[in-house]
N, C-alpha and C positions, 0 to 999 in steps of 0.2 A: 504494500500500500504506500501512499505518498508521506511526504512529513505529516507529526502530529500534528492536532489541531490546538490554537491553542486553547488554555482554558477560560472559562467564562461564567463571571460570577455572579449569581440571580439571575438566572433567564429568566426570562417573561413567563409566565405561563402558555400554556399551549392552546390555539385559536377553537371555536367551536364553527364552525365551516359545517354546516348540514351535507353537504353531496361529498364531500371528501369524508365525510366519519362515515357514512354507508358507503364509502368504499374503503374503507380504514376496518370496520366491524365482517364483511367480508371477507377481507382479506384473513383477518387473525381468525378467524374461523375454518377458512379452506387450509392456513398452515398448521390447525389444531395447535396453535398457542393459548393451552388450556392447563390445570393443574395436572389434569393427567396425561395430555401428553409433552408438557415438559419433563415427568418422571419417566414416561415410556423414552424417551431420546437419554436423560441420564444416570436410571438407573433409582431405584429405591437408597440407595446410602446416600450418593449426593443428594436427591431430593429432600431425603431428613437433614441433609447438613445443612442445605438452602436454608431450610425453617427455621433451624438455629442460626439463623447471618452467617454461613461459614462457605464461602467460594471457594474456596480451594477445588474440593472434589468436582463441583461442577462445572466449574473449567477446566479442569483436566479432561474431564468427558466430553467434551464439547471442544479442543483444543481443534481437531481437524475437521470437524463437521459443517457443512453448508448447507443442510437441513435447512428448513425456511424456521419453525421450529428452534431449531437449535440458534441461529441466526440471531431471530428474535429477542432471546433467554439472553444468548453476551451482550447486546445492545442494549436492553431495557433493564436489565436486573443484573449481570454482573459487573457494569461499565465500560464497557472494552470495544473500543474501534473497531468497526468493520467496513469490509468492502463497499463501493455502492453497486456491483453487478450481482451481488449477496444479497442486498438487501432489496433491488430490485425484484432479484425472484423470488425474494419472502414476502412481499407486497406487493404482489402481479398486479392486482387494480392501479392503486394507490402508487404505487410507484416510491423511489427517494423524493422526487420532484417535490408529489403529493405530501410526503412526513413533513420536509422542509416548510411547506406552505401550514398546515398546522403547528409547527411549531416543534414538533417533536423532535427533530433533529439539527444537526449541522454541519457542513459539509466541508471538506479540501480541496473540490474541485468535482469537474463534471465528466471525471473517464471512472471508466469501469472500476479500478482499480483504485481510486482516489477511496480516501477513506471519511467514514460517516460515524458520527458519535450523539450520542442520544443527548437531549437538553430537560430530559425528567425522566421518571420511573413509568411503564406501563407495565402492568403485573395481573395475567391471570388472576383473579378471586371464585371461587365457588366457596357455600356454603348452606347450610341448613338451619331455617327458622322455625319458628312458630306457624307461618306462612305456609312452611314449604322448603322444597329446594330451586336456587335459582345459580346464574353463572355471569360473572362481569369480567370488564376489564378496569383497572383505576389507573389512572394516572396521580402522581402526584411528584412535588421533586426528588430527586436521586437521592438513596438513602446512602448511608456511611459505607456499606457495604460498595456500592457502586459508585461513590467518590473518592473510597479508601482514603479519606480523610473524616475530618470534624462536618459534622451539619455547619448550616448559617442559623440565625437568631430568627429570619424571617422564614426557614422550613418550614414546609406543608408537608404533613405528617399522609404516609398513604394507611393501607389496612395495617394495623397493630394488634395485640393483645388485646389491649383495652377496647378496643372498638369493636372486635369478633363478640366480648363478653355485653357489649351493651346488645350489639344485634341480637344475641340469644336469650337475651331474659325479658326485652317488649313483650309486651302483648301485640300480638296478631291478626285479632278481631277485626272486621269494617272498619272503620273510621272516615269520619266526613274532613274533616281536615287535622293536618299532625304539622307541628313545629318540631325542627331540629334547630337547638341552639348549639350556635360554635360546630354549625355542619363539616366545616375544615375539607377536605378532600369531597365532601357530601354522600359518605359512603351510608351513614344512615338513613340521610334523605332518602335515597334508590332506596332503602328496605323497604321506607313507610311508602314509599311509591307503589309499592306491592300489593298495597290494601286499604288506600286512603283516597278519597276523590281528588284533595288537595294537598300541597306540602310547599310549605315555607322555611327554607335554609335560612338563616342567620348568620353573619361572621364581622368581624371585625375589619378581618386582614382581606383587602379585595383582589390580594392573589387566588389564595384560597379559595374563592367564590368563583373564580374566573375556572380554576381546576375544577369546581364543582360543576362549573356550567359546561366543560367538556365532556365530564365522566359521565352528568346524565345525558348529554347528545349522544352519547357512545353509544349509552344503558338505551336508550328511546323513549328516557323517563321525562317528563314534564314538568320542573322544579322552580317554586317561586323565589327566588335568590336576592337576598338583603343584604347591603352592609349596614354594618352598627354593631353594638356591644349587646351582648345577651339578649334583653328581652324590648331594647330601647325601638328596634324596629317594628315590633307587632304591635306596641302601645292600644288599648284598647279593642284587641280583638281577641278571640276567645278560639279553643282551639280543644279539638277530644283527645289527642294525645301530644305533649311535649316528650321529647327526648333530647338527653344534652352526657355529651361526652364532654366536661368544658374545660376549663385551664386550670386543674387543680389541682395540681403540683405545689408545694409548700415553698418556697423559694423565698432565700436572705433577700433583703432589702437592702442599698444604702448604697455606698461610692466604691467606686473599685471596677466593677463590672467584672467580679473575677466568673462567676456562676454563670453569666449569661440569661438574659430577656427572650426566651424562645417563645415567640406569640401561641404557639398552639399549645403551650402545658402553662404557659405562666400567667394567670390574670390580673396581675397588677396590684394585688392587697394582701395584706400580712398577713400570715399563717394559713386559717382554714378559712379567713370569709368570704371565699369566694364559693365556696358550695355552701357554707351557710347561708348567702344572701338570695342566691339559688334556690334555696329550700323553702324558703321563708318570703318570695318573692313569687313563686313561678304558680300560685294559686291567683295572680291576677289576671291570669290568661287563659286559667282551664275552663271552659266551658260545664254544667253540671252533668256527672258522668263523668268526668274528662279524667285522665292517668296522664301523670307527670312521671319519669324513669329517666333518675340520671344517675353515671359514678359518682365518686368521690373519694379523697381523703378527708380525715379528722384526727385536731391529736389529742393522745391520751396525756394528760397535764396532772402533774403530782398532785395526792390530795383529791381530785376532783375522778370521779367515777362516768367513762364513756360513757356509759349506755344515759346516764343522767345529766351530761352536757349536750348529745346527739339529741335526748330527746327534748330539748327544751327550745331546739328548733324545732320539732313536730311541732310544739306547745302553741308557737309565734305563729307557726304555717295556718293551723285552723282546718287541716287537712283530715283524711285520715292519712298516716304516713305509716311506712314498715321498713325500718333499715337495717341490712343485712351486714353483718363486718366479715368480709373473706380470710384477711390477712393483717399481719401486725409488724411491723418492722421498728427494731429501735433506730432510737439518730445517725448512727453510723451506716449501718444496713440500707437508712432511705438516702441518706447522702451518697452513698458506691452509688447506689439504682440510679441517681439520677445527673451525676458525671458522668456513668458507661452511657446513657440515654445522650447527651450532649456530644458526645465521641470525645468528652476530656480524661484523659490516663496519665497516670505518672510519666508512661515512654512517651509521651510524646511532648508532655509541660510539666515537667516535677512540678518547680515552682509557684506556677498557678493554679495545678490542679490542687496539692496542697492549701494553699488559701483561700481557695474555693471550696476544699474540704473543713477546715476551721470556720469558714464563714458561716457552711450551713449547719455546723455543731452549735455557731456561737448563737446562733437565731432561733436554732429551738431552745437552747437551753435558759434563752430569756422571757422564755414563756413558761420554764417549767416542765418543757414536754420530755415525758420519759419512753414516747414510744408511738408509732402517725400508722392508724387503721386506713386499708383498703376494704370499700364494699359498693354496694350500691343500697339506691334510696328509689322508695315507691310510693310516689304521692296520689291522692284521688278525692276528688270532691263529690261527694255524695250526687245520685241525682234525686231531687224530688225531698230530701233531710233538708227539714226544718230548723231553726236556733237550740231546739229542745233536744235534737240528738247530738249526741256526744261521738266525738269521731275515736274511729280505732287503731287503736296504736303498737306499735310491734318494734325493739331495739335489741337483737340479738345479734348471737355472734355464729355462724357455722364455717365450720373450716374442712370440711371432711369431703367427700366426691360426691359431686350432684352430677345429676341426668339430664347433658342438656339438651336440646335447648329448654328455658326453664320458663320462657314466654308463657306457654298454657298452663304449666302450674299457678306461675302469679294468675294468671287472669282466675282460676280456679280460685283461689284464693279471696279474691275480690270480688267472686260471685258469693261465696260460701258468709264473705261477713255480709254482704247485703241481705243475707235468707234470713243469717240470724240476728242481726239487728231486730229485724219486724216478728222474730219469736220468743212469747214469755216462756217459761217453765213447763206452765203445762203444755201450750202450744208444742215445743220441743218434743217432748212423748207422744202429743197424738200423733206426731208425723212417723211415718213408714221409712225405716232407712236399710240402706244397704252396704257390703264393705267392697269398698274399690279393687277391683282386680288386679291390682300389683303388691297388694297389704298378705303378708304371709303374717303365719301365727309361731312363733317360736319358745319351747318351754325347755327348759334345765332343771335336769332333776340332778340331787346326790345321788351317788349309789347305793341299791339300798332304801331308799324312801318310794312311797307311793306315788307321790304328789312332788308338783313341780314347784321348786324351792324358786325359780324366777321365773316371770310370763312375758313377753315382749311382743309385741304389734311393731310390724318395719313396712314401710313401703318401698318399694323396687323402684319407684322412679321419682320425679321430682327431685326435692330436698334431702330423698333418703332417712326421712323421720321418722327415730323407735322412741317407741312410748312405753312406757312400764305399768303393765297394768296387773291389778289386785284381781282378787279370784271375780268378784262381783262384777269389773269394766269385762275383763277377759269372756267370761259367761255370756255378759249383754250383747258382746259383738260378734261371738259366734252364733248368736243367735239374729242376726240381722239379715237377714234374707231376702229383705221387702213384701213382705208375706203377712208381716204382727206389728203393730204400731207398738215404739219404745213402751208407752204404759204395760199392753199387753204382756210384754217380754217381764217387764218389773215389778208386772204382778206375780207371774211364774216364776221369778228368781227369788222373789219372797219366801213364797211358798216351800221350795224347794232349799233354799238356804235357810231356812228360816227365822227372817230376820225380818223387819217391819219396810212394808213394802212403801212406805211414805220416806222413811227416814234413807231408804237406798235410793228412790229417784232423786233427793234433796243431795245424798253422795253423789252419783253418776253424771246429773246433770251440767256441770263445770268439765268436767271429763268429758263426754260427748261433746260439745264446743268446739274444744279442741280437736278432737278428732273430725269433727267437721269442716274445722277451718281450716286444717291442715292435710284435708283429702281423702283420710283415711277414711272414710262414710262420707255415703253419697246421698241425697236423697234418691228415693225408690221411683219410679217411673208414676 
């Protein structure tokens, strides 16, 4: 190939040009530039290594290959010059000419041989929601991996971690219109595109919005795209589902610049208030009915108990709110995570990376924080709840392996308190229940005893929640068949245990609740 080209810093985003992305969607189609067949061209080892940012292996795979496929993969995802009579035949419609005129590349000249380097990330996505299963391409800018350098401060963030986990715990359902706040690359926008009549992206940064507006020309999605800060764009409009992956990241303040202002993790305010103000904000927009689902960190502060600082933002929201804590990292632990996120390391700035490491010690530890929770938060405004009902509120922690996508669990969840909100006690017992088909019954006996020394109720999917139940819950729910209304069942448990059948529904009833709300029992058809 010819000399390199040089390098170029912040390119533009890449154009949305309608007749060139249908020949651009095309093309990455007929060359199967897809998750599976980039793994069929390199192989299951590189493919895992890919997932881990590790190029090595698959460029070695791909070192002699002119696969259109293959092509594709060193251009867009592992950063590496290529031909343009290469990439010509990986883009038969579209052509170099074509990528050029979008934006997506950059050229050394116009012979065959002249070499062509990619100006962002275009990256196969498949995935499974709540939804469904569907298939994209994103663009966004070249990640560390494909710059084998540092990001910039103003990087657009493509598909992450974080954002695979917000696509999987929405809910799914219809919706008449859905807000993404802090859309960034707009990869959740496309989700709710899937099951919303309307969707309004938000962002800050109007690169990012410009990437969005690519990816859904790509997708064929239809997206109403804003700039502005969080919710300042939708002002007075009302919306059945928010989702917000948004900038909240914990990030030192003050002089120096050693940490770095990266627009897509950093929101501009000390500590956690930026998903506090999130939380306790984002009820001005929900319509009634309406689900709010965003991440977040929070930190755990000496002295003062998460689950009682988390929830005193529900308290502000007026919501019902449910917030889940995944994970816990102390100050040291979030400070590595979020230098290796930055591409700052000792090898490459001792100096700075260190006082960038002091800095974000010395920031929590002026708040006290002994340790910054990752989870998400599930806000919902009642539909049709008057001043007189009281919302429901949920601040735990699960760390263990859930079933995802966990979309329909929440929504389950969110139908299961609306049943029970509008049921007294006894209401509760006339209703017919039954036990969900992934709920096994699990008993431990000693050896040697009759009777099972522990009873446990687990479900198989969702949250994975075991409940321990006493001989009386354990009885009631094997008997749930949809066949006997709870009373029924608790008058025969009476009898049979014999124990006063007033005094066991007043036990069970708290019990069933729960098992309600958490899945395990369904109502009976």
């Amino acid at each position: 190939m010819s000399d390199p080209i040089p390098a170029e810093p912040a390119p533009a985003a890449p154009r949305a040009e309608p007749a060139d992305l249908d020949l651009l969607r095309s093309d990455l189609t007929a060359a199967d530039y897809t998750l599976d067949g980039v793994r069929a061209v390199i192989g299951d080892v590189a493919a895992g290594a890919l997932e881990r940012e590790e190029a090595w292996p698959a460029r070695r795979a791909t070192a002699d290959l002119h696969t259109p496929a293959a092509v594709l993969l060193r251009l867009f995802q592992l950063g590496e010059d290529v031909a343009r009579a290469d990439l010509d035949g990986a883009l038969a419609g579209l052509g170099t000419a074509g990528a050029e005129r979008l934006g997506l590349v950059t050229t050394a000249g116009a012979g065959g041989g002249d070499a062509v380097r990619a100006r962002c990330d275009l990256t196969p996505h498949a995935f499974v929601d709540a939804a469904g299963e569907a298939q994209w391409w994103i663009a966004s800018d070249r990640s560390e991996l494909a710059r084998r350098g540092a990001i910039g401060e103003d990087h657009v963030l493509g598909v992450g971690g974080a954002s695979r986990t917000l696509a999987q715990i929405t809910v799914r359902d219809p919706r008449e219109r859905v807000l993404d706040v802090g859309t960034g690359c707009g990869i959740q926008a496309l989700h709710a595109a899937q099951h919303a009549r309307a969707v309004v992206g938000t962002d800050v940064d109007p690169r990012a919005l410009a990437f969005a507006r690519f990816n859904a020309g790509l997708a064929g999605a239809d997206l109403d795209l804003r700039e502005g800060s969080m919710l300042d764009p939708v002002r007075g409009e009302t919306f059945d589902l928010v989702v917000s992956n948004p900038p909240f990241v914990i990030t030192p303040r003050g002089p120096g610049g050693q940490v770095g202002d990266f627009t897509y993790r950093d929101g501009g305010q000390v500590g956690d208030d930026v998903v506090r103000s999130l939380v306790t904000t984002v009820g001005q927009v929900l319509a009634p009915g309406g689900v709010a689902q965003l991440l977040g960190n929070w930190e755990h502060r000496r002295g003062e108990a998460w689950r009682e600082r988390v929830g005193e933002w529900l308290a502000e929201a007026g919501l019902d709110g449910w917030v889940v804590q995944r994970e816990v990292q102390d100050p040291a632990e979030y400070a590595e995570l979020w230098l290796r996120d930055g591409g700052l390391t000792p090898d490459r700035d001792r100096a700075r990376y260190e006082a960038a490491y002091g800095a974000w010690l010395d920031d929590l530890a002026s708040r006290d924080v002994e340790g910054v929770g990752f989870g998400f938060v599930t806000l919902r405004r009642p539909a049709g709840a008057g001043a007189e009902v009281s919302p429901w509120r949920r601040v735990e922690e699960i760390t263990g392996t859930v079933a995802q996508p966990l979309g329909g669990a929440i929504a389950g969840v969110l139908r299961a308190v609306d049943l029970l909100r509008d049921l007294t006690p006894e209401a509760l017992l006339e209703r017919r229940w039954q036990v969900a088909p992934d709920v096994s019954d699990e008993r431990f006996f000693t050896p040697g005893e009759a009777s099972p020394r522990v009873m446990l109720l687990r479900a198989g999917g969702g949250f994975g929640r075991t409940v321990r139940a006493e001989t009386g819950l354990a009885a009631f729910v094997g008997a749930c068949d949809g066949e006997l209304t709870g009373a029924q069942i608790v008058a025969a448990l009476g009898a049979l245990l014999e124990v006063d059948a007033t005094a066991l529904a007043a036990e069970l009833e708290p019990q069933l609740r729960g098992l309600v709300t958490d899945g395990l029992l369904l109502p009976a058809p």
